[in-house]
N, C-alpha and C positions, 0 to 999 in steps of 0.2 A: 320441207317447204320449197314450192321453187319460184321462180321468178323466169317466165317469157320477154324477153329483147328482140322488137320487129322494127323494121326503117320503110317497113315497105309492101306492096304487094309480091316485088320481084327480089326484095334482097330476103337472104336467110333469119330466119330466128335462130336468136340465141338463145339458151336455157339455162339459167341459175340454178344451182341447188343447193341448200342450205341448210344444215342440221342445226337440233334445237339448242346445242354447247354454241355452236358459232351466233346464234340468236341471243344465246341469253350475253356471250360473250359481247356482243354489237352493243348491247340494249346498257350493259352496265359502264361501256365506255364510253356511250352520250350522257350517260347521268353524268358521268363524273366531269366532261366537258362541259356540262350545263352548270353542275356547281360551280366549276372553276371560273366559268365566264362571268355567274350570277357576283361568285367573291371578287373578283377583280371590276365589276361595275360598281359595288357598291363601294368597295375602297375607292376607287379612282374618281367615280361619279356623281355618288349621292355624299358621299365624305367632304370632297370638296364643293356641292352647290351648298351642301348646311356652314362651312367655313366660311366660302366666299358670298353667304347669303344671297345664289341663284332664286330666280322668281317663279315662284308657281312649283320646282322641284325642292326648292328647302324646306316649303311649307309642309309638304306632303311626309318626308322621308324625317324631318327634325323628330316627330316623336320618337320612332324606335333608335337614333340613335342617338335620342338624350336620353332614353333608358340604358342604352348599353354605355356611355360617359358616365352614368351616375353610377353604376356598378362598379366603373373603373375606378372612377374617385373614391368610390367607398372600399374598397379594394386598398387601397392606396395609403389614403386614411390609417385604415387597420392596423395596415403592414407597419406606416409610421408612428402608431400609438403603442403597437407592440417594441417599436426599438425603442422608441425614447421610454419606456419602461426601464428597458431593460440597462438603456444608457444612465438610466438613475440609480439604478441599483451599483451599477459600475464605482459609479462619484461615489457612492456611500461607503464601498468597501474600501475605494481608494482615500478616502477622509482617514477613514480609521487603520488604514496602514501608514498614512501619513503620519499620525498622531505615535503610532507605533514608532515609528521609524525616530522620531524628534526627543521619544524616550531614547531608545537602544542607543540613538547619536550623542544623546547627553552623556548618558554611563560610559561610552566607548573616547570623550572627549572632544568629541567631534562639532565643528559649531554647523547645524546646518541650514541655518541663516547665509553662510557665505554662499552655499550653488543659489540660492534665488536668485529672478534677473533684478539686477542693480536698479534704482529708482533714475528715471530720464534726469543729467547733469543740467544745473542750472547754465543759465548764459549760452543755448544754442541761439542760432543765428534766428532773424527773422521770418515769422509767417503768418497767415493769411487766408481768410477766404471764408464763403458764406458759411452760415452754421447747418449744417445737416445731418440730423443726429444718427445715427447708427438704431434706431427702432424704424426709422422709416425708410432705409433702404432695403430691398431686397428681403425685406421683413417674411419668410415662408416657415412652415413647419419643417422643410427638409433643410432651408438655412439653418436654420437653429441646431437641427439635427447634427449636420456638418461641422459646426462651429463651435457645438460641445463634444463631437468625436477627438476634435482637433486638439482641445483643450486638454482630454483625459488622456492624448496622446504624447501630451507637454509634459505632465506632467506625471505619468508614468514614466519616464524618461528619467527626469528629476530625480523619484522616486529611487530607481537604480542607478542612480549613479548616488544617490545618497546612503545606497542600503553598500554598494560595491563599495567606498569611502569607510566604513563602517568598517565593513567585512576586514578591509587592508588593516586599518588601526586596533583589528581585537586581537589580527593575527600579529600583529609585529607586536604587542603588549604578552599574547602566549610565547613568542619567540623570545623576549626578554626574560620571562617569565623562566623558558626553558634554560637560559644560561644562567641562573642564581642557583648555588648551590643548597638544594634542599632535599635530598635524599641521604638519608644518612649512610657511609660509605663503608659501613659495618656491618651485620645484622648481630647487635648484641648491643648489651646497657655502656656508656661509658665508665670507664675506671679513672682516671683524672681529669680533671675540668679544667677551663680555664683562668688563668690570673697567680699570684704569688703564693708558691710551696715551698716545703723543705726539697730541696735536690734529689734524687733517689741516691744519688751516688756519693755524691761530698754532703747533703746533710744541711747544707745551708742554705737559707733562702732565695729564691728564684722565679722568675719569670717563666711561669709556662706557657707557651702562647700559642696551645693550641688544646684541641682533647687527645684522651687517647683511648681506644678500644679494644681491652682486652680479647684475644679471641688467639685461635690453636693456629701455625705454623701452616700455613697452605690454606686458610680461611680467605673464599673471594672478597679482594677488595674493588669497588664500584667505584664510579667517577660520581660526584655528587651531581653535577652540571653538567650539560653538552662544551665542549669547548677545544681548543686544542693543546697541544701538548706540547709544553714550553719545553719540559728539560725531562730526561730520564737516563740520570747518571747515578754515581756514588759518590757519596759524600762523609766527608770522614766523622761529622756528630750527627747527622739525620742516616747515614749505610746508607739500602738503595734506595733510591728518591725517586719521586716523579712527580711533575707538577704540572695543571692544565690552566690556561689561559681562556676566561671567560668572556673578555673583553670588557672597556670599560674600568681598565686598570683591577678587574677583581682577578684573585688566581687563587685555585685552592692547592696544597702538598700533602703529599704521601707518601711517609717518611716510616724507618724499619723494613722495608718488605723484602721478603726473602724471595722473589722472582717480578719480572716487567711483564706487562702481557701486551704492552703500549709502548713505541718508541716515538723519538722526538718527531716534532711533523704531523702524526695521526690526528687527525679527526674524529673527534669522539662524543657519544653522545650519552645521554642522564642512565643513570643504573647497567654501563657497559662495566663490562669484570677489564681491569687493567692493571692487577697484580694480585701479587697472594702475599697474607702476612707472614711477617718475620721478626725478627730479632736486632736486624745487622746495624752497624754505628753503635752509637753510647748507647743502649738499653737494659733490660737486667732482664727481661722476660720476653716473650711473644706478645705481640700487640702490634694496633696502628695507631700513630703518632699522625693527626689531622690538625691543620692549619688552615686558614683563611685571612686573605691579605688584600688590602685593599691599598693601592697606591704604593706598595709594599709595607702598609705598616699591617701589622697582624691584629685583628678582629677574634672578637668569640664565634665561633665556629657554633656555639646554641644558639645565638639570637637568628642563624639562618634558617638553621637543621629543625625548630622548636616544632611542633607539630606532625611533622613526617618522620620522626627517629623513632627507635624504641625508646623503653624510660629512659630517663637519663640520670638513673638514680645513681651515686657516687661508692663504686667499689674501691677496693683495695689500688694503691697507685704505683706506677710501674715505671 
């Protein structure tokens, strides 16, 4: 294609030439100018004479775009029918973890009555002012929306701090839990029990005040409880001794053993090996000689051991 440029009889022509890429290339960057002009009139033009109710240009243009507004609104709509759906399914799960939570806080002794917020204290000061009820303000579907986001937001909140309050008091109850001596610190039947024998040795009657369990000379002996370790000496009627400190004034002893595997100081925890049995001090046999003492007076070492020992059927006594 060309294009001739004349100014005149006596000035030159000029001559254009123009391929049909440069054509089609011309042709599609007026389209897209004539779009962009077309979109920014109707935004700027026809948007605001239908807003600002322009005469004779609102009439015209309001139809198409209250078509394209009620698309938007129903758009809108939608979007807000699908949240607050899905905002109610939220509350529902959150109900029943509630409900959840208000069990696990009662078994764990937890009151969870105390995180709620406190009821408004009587006797604030003076107020005032017309009545305007909170449905006729700002009354919208997307208020609403907002103001129950807001809520499930309170109150998940709550939630975990009520479940984390929980979580604390079930662990410090297993932590208690873990300092009671209740693994038997044997693996075998007890051979004497606790409370009033004949003595092994004089024959007359005595106070035994603790168990004892038969078992072979180098047999691991365990720490019943996590706890620490008060004393691990020799002693002239218990030989080698060892004793752990549970806290709470409980302590259990480990009395005959023929090696320490635990000295004073150690930190030690439930079913750790901390000697091997023995003989040593007043005994007649191999065995361990178990104690449990509370405030230092001595307890039956079954009413702790009952369920976690082996039997505790009553052998020959030593």
């Amino acid at each position: 294609m060309q294009i001739m440029i004349t100014h005149g009889s006596v000035a030159r022509t000029r001559v254009l030439h123009f391929s049909r890429l440069q054509l089609l290339a011309a042709a599609g960057a007026l389209a897209g100018l004539l779009v962009l002009l077309s979109g920014t009139v109707y935004h700027f033009v026809f948007l605001k004479a239908v807003r600002d109710g322009w005469p004779l240009v609102s009439h015209l243009v309001r139809p198409i775009v209250s078509v394209e507004l009620a698309q938007r609104e129903r758009y809108m709509r939608d979007s807000l029918d699908a949240m607050a759906q899905r905002v109610g399914e939220m509350q529902a799960r959150l109900v029943r973890m509630e409900a959840l939570g208000d069990r696990v806080s009662g078994l764990a002794g937890v009151d969870a009555g105390a995180l709620k917020p406190a009821a408004p204290a009587a006797g604030r000061a003076a107020q005032g002012g017309p009545y305007l009820p909170i449905a006729s303000i700002g009354r919208s579907p997307l208020n609403e929306l907002t103001q129950a986001l807001a809520q499930l937001d309170e109150r998940t909140e709550l939630g975990t701090d009520l479940l984390t309050l929980v979580e604390s008091r079930l662990l410090e109850t297993r932590l208690q839990t873990l300092l009671v001596p209740s693994v038997a610190p044997v693996d075998g039947p007890v051979g004497s029990g606790f409370g009033v024998r004949p003595d092994p040795i004089t024959g007359r009657a005595a106070l035994h005040a603790g168990l004892d369990f038969p078992a072979d000379t180098g047999t691991a002996v365990v720490a019943a409880a996590g706890g620490v370790v008060l004393a691990a000496e020799w002693h002239a009627q218990y030989g080698q001794v060892l004793e752990i400190d549970h806290g709470r004034g409980l302590v259990t002893r480990y009395a005959h053993l023929s090696k320490l595997h635990a000295k004073q100081g150690d930190l030690v925890r439930r079913g750790q090996r901390i000697a091997d049995v023995g003989s040593t001090g007043r005994s007649t046999g191999a065995h361990l000689h178990f104690e449990v003492l509370v405030d230092g007076a001595p307890q039956d070492p079954a009413r702790f051991l009952t369920g976690s020992s082996p039997a505790f059927g009553v052998a020959q006594a030593r």
